[in-house]
C-alpha positions as CSV (number, residue, x, y, z in Angstrom):
1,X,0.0,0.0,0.0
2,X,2.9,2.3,1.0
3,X,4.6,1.6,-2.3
4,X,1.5,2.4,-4.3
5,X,1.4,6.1,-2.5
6,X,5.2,6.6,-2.6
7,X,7.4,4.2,-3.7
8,X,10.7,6.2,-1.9
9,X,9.0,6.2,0.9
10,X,10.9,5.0,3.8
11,X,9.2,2.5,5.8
12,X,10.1,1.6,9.5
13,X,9.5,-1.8,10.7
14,X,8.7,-2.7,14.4
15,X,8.0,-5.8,16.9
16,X,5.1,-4.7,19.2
17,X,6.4,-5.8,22.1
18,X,9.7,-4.2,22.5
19,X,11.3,-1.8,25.1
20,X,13.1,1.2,24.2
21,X,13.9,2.8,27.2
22,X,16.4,5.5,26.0
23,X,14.1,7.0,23.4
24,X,16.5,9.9,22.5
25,X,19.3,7.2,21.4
26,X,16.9,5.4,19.0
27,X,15.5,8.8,17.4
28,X,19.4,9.2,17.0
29,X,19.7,5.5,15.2
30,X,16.4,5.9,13.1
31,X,18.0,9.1,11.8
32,X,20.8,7.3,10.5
33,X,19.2,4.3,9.4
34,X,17.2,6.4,7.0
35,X,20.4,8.2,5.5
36,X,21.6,4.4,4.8
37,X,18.2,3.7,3.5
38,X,17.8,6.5,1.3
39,X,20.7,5.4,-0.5
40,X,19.4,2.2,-1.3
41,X,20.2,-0.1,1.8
42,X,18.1,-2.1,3.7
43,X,18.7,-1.2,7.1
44,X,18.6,-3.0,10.4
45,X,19.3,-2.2,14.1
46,X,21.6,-3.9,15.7
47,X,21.3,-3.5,19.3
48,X,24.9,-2.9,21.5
49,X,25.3,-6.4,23.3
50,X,26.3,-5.5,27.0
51,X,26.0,-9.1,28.1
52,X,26.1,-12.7,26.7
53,X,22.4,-13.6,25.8
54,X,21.9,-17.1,24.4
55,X,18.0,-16.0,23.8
56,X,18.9,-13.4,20.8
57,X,20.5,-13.7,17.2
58,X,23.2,-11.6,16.5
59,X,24.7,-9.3,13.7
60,X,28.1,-9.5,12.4
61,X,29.6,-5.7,11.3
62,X,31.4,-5.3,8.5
63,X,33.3,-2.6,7.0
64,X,31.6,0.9,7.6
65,X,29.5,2.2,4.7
66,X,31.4,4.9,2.6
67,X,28.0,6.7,2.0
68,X,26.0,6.4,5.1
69,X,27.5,8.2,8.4
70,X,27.2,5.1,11.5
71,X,26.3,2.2,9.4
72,X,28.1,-0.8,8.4
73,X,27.5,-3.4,6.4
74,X,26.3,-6.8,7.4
75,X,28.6,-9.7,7.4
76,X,26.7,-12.1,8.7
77,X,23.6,-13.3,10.4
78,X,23.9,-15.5,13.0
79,X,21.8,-17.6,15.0
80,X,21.3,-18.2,18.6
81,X,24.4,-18.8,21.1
82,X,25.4,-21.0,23.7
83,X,26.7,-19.1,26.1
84,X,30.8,-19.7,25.6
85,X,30.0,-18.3,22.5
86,X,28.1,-15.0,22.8
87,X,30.5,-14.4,25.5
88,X,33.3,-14.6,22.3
89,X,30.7,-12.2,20.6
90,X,30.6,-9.7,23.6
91,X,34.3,-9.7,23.9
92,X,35.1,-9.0,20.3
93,X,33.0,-6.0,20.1
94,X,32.4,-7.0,16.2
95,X,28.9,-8.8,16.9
96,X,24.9,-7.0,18.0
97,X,22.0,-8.5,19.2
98,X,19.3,-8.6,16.1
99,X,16.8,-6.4,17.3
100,X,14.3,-7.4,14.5
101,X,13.9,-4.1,13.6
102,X,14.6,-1.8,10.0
103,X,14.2,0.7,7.9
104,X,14.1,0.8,3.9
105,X,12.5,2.4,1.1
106,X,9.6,0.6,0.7
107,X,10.4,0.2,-3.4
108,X,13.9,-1.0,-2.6
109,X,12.7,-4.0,-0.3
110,X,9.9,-5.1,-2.8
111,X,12.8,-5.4,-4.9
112,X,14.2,-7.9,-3.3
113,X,11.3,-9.4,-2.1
114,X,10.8,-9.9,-5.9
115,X,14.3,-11.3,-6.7
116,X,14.5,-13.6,-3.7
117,X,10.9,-14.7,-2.7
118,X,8.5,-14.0,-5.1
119,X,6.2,-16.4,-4.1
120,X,5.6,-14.4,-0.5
121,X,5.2,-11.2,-2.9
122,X,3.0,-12.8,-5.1
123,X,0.8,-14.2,-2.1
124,X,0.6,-10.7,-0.6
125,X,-0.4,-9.1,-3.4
126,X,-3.3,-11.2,-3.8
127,X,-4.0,-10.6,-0.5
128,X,-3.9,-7.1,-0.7
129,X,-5.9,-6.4,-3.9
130,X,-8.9,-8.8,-2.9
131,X,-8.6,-7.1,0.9
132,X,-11.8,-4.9,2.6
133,X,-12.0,-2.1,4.5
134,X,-13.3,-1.8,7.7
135,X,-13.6,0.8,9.2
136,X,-9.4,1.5,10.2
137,X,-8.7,-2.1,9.6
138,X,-7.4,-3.5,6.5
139,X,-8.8,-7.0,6.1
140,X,-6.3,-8.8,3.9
141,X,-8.3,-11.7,1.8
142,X,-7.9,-15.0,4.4
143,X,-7.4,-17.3,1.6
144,X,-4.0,-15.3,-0.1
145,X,-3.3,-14.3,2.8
146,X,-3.1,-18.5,4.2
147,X,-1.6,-19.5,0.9
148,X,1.4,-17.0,2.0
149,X,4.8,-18.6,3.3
150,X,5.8,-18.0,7.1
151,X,8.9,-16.2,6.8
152,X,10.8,-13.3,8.9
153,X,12.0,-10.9,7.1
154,X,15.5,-12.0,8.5
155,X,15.3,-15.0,6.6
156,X,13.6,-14.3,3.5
157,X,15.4,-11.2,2.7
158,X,18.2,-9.6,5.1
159,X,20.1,-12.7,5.2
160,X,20.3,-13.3,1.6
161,X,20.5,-9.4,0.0
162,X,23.6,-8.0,-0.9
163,X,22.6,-4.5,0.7
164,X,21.8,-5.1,4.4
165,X,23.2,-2.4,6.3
166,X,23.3,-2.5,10.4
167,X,23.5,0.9,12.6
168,X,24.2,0.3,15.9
169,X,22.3,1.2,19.0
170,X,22.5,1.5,22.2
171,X,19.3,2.7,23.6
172,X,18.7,0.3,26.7
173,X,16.3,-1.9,24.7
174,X,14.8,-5.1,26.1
175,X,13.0,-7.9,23.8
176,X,9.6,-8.5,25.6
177,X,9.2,-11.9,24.7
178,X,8.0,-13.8,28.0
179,X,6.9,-12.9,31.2
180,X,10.2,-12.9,32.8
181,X,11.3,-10.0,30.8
182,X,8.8,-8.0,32.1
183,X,9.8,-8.3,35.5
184,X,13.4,-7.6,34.5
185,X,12.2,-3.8,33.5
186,X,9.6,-3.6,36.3
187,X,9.4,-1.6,39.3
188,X,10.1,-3.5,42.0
189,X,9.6,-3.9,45.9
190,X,12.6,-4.2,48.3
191,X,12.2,-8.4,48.4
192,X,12.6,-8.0,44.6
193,X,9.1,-8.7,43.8
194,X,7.5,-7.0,40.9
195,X,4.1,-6.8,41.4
196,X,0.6,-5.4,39.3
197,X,-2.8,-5.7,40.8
198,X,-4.4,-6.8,44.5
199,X,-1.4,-9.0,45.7
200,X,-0.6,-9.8,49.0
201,X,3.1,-11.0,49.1
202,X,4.8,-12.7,52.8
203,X,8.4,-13.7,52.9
204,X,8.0,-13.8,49.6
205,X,11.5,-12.7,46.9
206,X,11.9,-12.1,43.6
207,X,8.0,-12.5,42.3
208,X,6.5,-11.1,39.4
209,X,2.8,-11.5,40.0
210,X,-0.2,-9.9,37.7
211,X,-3.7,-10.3,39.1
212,X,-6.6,-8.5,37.2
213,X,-9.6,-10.2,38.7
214,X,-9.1,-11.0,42.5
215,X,-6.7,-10.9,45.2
216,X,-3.1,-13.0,44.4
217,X,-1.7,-14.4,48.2
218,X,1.7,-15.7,48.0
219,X,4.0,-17.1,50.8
220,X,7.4,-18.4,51.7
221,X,7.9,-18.8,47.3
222,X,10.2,-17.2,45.3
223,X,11.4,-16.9,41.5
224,X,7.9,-17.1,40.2
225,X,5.6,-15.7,37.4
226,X,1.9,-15.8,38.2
227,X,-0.8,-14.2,36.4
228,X,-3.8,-14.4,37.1
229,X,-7.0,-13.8,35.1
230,X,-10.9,-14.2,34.4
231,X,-9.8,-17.5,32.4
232,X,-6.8,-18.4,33.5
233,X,-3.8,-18.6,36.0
234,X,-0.1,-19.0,35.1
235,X,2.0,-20.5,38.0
236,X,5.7,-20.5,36.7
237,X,9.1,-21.2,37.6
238,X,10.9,-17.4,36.1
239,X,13.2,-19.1,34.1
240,X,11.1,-21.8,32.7
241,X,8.3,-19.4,31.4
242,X,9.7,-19.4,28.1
243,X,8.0,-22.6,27.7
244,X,4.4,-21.8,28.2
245,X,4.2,-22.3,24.6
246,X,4.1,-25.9,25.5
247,X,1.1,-25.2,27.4
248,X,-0.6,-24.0,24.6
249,X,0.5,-26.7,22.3
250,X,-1.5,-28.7,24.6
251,X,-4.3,-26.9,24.7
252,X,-4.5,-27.1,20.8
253,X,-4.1,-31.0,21.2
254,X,-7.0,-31.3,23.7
255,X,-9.2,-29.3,21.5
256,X,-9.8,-26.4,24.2
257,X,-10.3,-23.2,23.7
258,X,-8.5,-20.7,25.9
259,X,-5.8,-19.8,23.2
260,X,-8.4,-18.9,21.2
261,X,-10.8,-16.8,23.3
262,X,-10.6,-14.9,26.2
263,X,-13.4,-13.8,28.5
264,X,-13.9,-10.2,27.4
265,X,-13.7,-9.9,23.6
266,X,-13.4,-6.9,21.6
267,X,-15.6,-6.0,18.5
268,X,-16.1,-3.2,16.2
269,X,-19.1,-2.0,18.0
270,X,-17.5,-2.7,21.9
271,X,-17.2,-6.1,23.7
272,X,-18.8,-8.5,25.4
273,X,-17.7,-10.7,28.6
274,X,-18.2,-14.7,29.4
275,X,-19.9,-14.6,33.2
276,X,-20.9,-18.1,33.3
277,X,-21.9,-20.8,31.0
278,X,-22.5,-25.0,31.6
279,X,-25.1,-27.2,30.0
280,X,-27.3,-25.3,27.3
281,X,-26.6,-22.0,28.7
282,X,-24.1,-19.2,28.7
283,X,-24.4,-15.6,30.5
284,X,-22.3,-12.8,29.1
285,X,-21.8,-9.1,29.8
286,X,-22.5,-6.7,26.7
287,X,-21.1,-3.3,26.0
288,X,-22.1,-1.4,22.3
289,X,-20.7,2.0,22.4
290,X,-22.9,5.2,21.4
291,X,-24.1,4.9,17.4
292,X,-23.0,1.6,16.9
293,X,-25.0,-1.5,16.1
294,X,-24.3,-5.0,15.7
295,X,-25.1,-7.8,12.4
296,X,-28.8,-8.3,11.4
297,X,-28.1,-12.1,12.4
298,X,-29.7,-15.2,13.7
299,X,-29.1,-18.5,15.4
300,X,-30.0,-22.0,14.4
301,X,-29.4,-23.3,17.5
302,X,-30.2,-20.6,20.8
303,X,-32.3,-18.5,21.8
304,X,-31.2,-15.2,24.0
305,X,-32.7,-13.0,26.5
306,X,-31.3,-9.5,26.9
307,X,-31.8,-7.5,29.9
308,X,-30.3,-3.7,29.6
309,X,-28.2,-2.9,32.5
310,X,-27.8,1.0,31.5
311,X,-28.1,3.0,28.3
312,X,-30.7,2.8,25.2
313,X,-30.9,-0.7,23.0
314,X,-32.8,-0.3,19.9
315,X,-33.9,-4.1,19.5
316,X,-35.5,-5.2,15.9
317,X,-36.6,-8.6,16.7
318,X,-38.1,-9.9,13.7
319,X,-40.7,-7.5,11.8
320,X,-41.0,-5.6,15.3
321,X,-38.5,-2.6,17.0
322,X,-38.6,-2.4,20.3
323,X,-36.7,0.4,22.5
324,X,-35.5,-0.7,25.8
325,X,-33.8,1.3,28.6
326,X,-33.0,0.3,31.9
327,X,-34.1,-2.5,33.7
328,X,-36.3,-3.7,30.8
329,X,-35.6,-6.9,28.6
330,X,-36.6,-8.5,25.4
331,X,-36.4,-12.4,24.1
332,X,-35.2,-13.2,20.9
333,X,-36.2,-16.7,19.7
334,X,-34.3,-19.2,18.2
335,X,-34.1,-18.9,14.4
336,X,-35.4,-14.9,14.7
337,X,-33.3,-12.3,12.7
338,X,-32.4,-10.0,14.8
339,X,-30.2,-6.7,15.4
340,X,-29.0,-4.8,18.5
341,X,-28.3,-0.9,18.2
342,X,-27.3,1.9,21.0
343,X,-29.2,4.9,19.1
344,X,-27.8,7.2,22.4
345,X,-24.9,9.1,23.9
346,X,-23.7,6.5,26.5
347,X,-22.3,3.1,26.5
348,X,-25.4,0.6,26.4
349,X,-24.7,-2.1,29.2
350,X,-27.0,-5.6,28.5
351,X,-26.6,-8.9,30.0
352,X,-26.9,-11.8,27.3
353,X,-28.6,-15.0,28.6
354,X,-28.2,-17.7,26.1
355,X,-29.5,-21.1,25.8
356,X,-29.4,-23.8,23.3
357,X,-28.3,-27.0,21.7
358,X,-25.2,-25.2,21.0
359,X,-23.8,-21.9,21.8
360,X,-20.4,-21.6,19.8
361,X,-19.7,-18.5,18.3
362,X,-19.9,-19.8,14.7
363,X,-23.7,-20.7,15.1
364,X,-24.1,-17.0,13.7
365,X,-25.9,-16.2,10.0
366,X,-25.1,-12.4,9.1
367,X,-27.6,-11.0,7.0
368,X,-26.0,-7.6,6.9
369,X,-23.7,-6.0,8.5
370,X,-21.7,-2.2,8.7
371,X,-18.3,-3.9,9.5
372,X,-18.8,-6.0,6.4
373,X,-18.7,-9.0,7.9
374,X,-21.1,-10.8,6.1
């Protein structure tokens, strides 16, 4: 999309879930990333390594670029440590951690793209020209989109083009990749505990504990994660919590569903909340925010009952529109088109009482919809 607009435009790329605590520094880096990349270089940061990490990939610098002031070219990727060996990197002074970040001219990555994987550029494409808007969101087509290789940029491109360029920085970054690392940046307590939330800690050390839904009591423990939420509760050894992913892989293997959905669920038009649920009904919280409306949908296989907690709901229940304010409620049968709008200035607050043969999400037929969902 970017290259359509401006094909010299300069296009930064960035995980979501990194710390940059010295923001000065990495204004400083970007600034010379983009001279290196408006000459034609793709540009990565390579972040200063202070310590020997075995979690990160690293950078190799070669010679400095003659053009581009603080850059240098890349002479190698390399993969993951052990820890003998990234203390080599540290000590040589010739190696950064790969920050999985850069910077290029949109044009001049396509480029490449083209030249080295042209079967990701071709998929995206597709994806892109069949996509829909809605409202901010770009919705990329799901079947391109699927039929798209998995590939970093590291390894599709950087590692293979003959005009990577790394900058250093040194800008107190921290990858944010599990639990642990947030407790490494977080405020902490004089027993070392990082804590977020009601917790109630006793001879307790080195703790980073998140509770969003009720109180967390912890004694006599030490050199855990523990988060607790409205679904679930983590209860981890700190330097094991890298492999929650495990956890998950079994979740996928027993066919649940806590990886997929959590108990409050955003949606164009607000968010609703699981309360309470066993066999053939399900109670959940509703929130629509002012002017919006959801689907004209229906169920094959529930009925619901709405009661309106606060706020306006302009129900149309079949042929018939009903407007409901507080304390009132309406039943929409099973198999009933129906639609729920807030027509006021407030939040409208419902509570949803399902019950059915079956109450998955994907018992839903959209007949229209202003999120084009349909």
């Amino acid at each position: 999309m970017l290259s359509r607009d401006d094909p010299d435009a300069l296009m930064l790329v960035l995980p979501a879930d990194h710390l940059i605590g010295d923001v000065e520094a990495f204004h400083a880096a970007i600034r010379m990333a983009a001279e290196a990349a408006q000459k034609g270089h793709l540009a990565t940061f390579g972040i200063v390594a202070a310590t020997p990490e075995t979690g990160y990939g690293y950078i190799r610098k070669g010679e400095p670029l003659a053009d581009s002031a603080g850059a240098y070219q890349v002479a190698a990727f390399v993969e993951k440590p052990d820890l003998a060996t990234a203390q080599q990197y540290v000590d040589s002074g010739d190696y950064f951690w790969n920050s999985g970040m850069f910077l290029f001219r949109a044009v001049d990555f396509l480029n490449e793209l083209q030249m080295l994987r042209p079967d990701i550029l071709e998929a995206s494409r597709a994806a892109l020209d069949a996509a829909t808007l809605d409202l901010d969101f770009v919705r990329l087509d799901p079947a391109a989109f699927e039929a798209c290789p998995s590939e970093s940029v590291d390894y599709a491109v950087m590692e293979h083009t003959r005009h990577a360029a790394v900058v250093p920085a040194d800008m107190a970054w921290n990858d944010i990749g599990a639990w642990s690392a947030l407790w490494d940046v977080a405020k902490k307590d004089a027993d070392n505990n990082a804590t977020r939330g009601d917790v109630m800690l006793e001879n307790a050390r080195n703790n980073f504990v998140r509770a969003e839904t009720r109180m967390v009591a912890m004694l006599g423990v030490s050199d855990l994660v523990v988060v607790e939420t409205a679904d679930v509760v983590l209860v981890a050894q700190k330097d094991q919590v890298q492999d929650v992913k495990k956890l998950v892989d079994r979740l996928k293997a027993e066919k649940r569903c806590e990886h997929l959905v959590h108990k409050q669920v955003y949606r164009p038009w607000g968010w609703y909340e699981g309360i309470d649920e066993g066999e053939r009904f399900q109670v959940k919280r509703i929130m629509v925010k002012p002017g919006e409306k959801l689907s004209l949908q229906m169920h094959h296989h529930r009925a619901e009952h709405w009661i309106v907690v606060s706020g306006t709901a302009s129900v149309s229940c079949g042929d018939e529109v009903l407007l409901l304010t507080e304390n009132q409620s309406t039943y929409i049968p099973l198999g009933t088109s129906h639609r729920l709008e807030n027509p006021g200035k407030i939040d409208l607050h419902m509570i949803e009482v399902q019950s059915g043969s079956y109450l998955g999400e994907d018992d839903i037929v959209r007949f229209e919809d202003i999120y084009q969902r349909t």
